[in-house]
C-alpha positions in Angstrom: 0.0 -5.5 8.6 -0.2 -2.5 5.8 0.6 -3.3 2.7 3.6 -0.8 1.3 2.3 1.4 -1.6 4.8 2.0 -4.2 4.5 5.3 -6.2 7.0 3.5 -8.9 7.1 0.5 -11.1 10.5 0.0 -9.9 10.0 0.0 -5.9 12.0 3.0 -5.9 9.3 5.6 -4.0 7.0 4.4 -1.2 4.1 6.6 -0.2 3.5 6.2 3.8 0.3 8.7 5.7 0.9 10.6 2.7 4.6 11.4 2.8 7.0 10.2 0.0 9.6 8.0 1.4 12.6 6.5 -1.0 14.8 3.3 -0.4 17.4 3.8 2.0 18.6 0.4 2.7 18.7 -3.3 2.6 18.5 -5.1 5.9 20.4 -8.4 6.2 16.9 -9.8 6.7 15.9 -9.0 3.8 13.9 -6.0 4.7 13.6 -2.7 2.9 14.5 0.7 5.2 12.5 3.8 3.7 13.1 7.3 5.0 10.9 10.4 4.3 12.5 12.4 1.3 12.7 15.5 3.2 13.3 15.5 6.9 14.9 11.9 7.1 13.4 11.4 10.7 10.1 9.6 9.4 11.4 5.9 8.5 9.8 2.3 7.7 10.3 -1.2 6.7 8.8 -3.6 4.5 9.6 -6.8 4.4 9.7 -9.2 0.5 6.1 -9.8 0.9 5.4 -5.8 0.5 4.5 -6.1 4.3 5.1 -3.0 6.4 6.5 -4.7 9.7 8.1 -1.8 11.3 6.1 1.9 11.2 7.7 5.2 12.7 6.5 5.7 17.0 4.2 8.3 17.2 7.0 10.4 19.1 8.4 11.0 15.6 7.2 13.8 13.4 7.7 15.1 10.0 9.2 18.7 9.9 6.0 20.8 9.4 8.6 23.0 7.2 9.9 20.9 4.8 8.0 17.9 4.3 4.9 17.4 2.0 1.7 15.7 2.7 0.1 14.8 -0.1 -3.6 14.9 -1.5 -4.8 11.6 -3.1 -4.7 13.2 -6.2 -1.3 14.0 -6.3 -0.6 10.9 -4.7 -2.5 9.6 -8.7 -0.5 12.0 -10.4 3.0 10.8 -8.9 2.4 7.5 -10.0 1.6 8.3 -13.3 4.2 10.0 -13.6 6.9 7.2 -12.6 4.9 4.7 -14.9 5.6 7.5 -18.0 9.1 7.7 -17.1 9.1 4.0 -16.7 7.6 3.3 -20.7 9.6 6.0 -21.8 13.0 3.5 -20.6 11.2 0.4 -21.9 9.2 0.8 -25.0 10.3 1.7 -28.3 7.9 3.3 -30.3 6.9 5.6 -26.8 5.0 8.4 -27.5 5.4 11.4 -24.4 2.6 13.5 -25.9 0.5 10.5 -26.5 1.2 8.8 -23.4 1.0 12.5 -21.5 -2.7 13.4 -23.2 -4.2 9.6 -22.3 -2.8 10.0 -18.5 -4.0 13.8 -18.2 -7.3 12.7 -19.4 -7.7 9.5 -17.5 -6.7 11.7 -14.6 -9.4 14.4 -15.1 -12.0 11.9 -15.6 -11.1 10.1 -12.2 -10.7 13.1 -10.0 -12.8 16.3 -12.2 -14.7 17.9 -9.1 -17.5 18.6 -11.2 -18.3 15.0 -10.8 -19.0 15.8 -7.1 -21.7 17.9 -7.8 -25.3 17.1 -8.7 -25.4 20.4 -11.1 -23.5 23.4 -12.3 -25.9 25.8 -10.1 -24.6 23.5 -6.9 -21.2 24.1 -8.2 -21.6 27.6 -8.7 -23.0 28.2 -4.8 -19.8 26.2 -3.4 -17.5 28.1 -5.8 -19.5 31.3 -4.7 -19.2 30.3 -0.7 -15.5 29.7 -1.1 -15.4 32.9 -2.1 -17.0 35.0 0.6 -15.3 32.9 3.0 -12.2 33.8 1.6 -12.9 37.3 1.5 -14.4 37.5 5.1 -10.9 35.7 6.5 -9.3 38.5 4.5 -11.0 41.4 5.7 -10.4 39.5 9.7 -6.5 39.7 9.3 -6.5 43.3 8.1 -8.7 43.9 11.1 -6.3 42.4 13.7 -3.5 44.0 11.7 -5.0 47.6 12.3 
């Protein structure tokens, strides 16, 4: 069994294949119901042990339209933000801007792309790929559109 990964200190927000879900309800077996945020149709539950014991059939499917799948990044940046929310509840002599310019830079550090890269020159050639690419899938609509 998955463990459930929580997105808040509080066990508010559950991340699931990269879909936020939030608490819907407390089963009489002590088990925790979370739906998606958006769609509602995308639903699991976790037992007290964390334990996901019931996931979503694969008949079920987020609406393409209004849910959001999240990057692993984001997924980083959501938590941080619930834990600055959290401190700024719980501790006194919080500092947002402090707290805020630590995070950022933790954040940066953990996920900078540069750090993917052997060298700026490599970097430069992706960047520069990208960017025919782009322009080539560009110039292909406005052909089909003629």
């Amino acid at each position: 069994m998955e463990i459930a990964e929580y997105l808040d200190p509080e066990k508010n927000l559950v991340v699931y294949d990269n879909y936020k879900l939030h608490r819907k309800a407390e089963n009489s077996n002590k088990t925790t119901r979370w739906r998606c945020e958006q769609c509602k149709s995308k639903s699991i539950t976790v037992n007290s042990d964390d334990l996901i014991v019931r996931k979503p059939s694969r008949e079920t499917k987020h609406n393409p339209k209004k849910c959001i799948k999240y990057f692993p990044v984001e997924k980083v940046c959501i938590k941080e933000y619930e834990r600055l929310k959290n401190e700024a509840k719980t501790c006194n002599d919080f500092s947002f801007s402090k707290r805020c310019r630590e995070i950022l830079q933790k954040i940066q550090a953990e996920n900078d792309p540069r750090e993917y890269f052997q060298s700026e020159k490599l970097l430069e050639s992706h960047v520069h790929q990208y960017d025919l690419q782009s322009i080539q899938v560009i110039q292909f609509q406005h052909a089909i559109s003629i």
